[in-house]
N, C-alpha and C positions, 0 to 999 in steps of 0.2 A: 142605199146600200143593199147588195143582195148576197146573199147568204146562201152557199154553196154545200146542198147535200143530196150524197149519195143513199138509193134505196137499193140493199141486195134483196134478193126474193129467195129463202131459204128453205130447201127439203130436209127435216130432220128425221130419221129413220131409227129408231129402236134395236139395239142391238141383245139387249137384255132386259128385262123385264122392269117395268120402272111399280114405285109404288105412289098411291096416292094419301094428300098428306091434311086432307082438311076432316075436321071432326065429326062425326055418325049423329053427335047428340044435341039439339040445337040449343039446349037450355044449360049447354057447358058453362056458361059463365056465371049464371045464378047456382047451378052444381057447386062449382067450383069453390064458391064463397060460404057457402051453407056447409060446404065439407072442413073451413076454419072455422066453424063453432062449438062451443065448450063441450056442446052434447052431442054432436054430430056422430052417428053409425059410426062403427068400422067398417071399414072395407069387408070384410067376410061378414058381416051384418047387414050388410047389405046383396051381396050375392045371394044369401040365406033366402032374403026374402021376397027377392026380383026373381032369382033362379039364374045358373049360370049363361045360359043363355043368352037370355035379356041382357045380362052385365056384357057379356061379349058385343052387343050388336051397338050398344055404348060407347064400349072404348075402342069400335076398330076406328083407323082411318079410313079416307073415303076421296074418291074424284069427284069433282062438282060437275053438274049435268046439265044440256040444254035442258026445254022443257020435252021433247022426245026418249028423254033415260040416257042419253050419248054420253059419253062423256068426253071433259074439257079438262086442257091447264089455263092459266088467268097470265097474262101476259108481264105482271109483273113476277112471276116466279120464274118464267126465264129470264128476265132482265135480272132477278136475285143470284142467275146460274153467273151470266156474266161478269158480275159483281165481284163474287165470291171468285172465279175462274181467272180474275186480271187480277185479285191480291195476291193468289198462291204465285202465278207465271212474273210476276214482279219480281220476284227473288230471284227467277235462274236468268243468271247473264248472260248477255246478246238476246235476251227477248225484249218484241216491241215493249210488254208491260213495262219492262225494268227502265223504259226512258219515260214510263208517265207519274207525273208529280199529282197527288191529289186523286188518284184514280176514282173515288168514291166519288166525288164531286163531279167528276165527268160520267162517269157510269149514272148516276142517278138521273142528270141533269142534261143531258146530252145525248143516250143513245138510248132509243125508243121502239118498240118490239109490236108491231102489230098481227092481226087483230086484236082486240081487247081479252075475247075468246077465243081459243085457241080449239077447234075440232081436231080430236084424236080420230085417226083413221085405219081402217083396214085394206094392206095391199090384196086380198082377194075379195073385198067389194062386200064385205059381210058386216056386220053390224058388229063394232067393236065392243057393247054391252054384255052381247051373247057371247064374246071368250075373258070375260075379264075371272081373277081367280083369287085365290086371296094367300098372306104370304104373313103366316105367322113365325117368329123368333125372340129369342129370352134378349133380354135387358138387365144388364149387372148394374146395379147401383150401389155408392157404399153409402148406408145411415149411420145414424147415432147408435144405431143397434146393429151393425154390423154389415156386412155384402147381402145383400137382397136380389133376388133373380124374379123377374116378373114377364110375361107375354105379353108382345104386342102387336096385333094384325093388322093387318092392309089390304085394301084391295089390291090388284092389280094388271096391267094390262101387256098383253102378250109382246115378244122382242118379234120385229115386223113391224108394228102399229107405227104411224109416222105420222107428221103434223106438215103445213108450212105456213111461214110466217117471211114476216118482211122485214126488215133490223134496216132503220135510219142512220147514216153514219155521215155525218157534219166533217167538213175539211177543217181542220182546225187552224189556228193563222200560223204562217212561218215567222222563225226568228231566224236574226241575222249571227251566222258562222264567224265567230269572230276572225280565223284561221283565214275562211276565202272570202269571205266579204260576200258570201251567195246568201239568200234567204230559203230556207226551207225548214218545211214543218216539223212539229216540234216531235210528234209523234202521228204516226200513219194509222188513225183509229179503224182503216179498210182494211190492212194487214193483220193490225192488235183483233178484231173482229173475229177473224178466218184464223190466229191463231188459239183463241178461245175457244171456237169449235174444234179445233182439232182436239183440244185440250179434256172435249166432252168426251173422246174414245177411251178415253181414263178413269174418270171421277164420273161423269154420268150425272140425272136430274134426280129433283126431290130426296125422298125416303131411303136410307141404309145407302147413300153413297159408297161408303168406305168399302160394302162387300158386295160391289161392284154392280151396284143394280143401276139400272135408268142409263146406260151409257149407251153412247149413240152412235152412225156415221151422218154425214153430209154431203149434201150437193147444191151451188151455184143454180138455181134454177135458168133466173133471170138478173140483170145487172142493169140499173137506170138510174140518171144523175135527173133532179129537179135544181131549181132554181125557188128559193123564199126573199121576195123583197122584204124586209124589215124598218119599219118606220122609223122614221129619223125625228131625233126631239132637236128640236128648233132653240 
């Protein structure tokens, strides 16, 4: 049996500044759990004595780095864009999304984002490190004790910066048209694909989505079909 999958080769370009979303502090999770106990600081008990400073370079978020200082996305955080990008296009009618069943189960299982790391880049050839900025805003929360407004920062890297990656896209099998009696696919996961990026000029990658950061354009680099035999159990 062989197993029919297409590889587009993708430019994705920066339209707006994206932020980065992995944590400054590497001891977050031992933090974390020491911060539910009985006697545990306060929060201002603990700036008090770290300085605010130091609290800040804590709680910002961060891009993760070769070992050169570059920074990187991880290639499951755009497969998490797609993810997230075919349950929203699900809902408006006559899109590819809205004819696939299960979507999570094909997005997780099915379409695959390479490299593993992902090099962020600079279209005038300069070291993306050297313009990244940082992109502090308030956070409302409502507690027990009422609406709470708190800061929180990010790195970030300049709209320009562009990546490219390769997105695997499996033919999926045809079902028979009860109506013609023709078989075809159930859903064009190379269409659903390209209308997910389209879908990025809107909503955009990682950190503060909704106020319009990380949103992108695209381009088709390159377009190649491989062929996967797959073992047959006997």
């Amino acid at each position: 049996m062989t197993m029919q999958i297409g590889v587009a080769k993708i430019r994705i370009t920066l339209t707006e500044e994206c932020l980065g979303t992995s944590s400054n502090n590497p001891d977050i999770h031992s933090e974390f759990i020491a911060s539910k106990a009985p006697d545990a600081p306060s929060r201002a008990e603990e700036i008090a004595s770290i300085g605010t400073e130091k609290a800040m370079e804590k709680a910002i978020t961060i891009f993760p780095t070769f070992e050169n200082g570059e920074p990187l996305i991880w290639d499951y955080q755009f497969r998490g864009f797609i993810k997230e990008a075919t349950s929203m296009l699900a809902r408006i009618e006559g899109s590819e999304a809205s004819r696939l069943q299960a979507h999570r189960k094909i997005c997780d299982g099915l379409i695959f984002v390479h490299p593993r790391k992902i090099a962020l880049l600079s279209p005038n050839e300069k070291s993306v490190k050297d313009q990244m900025g940082l992109c502090t805003r308030p956070l409302r929360g409502q507690t027990a004790q009422g609406e709470r407004i708190s800061l929180a920062t990010s790195e970030t890297v300049p709209a320009g910066t562009f990546f490219d990656i390769a997105i695997e896209i499996p033919k999926l099998k045809a079902k028979k048209d009860d109506a013609t009696g023709k078989k075809e696919p159930v859903v064009d996961l190379e269409k659903l694909i390209y209308e997910v990026l389209d879908y990025g000029s809107r909503r955009g990658l990682l950190q503060w989505r909704n106020s319009g950061k990380g949103t992108f354009s695209w381009k088709l680099i390159e377009e190649e079909a491989k062929s996967e035999k797959a073992s047959k159990k006997k």
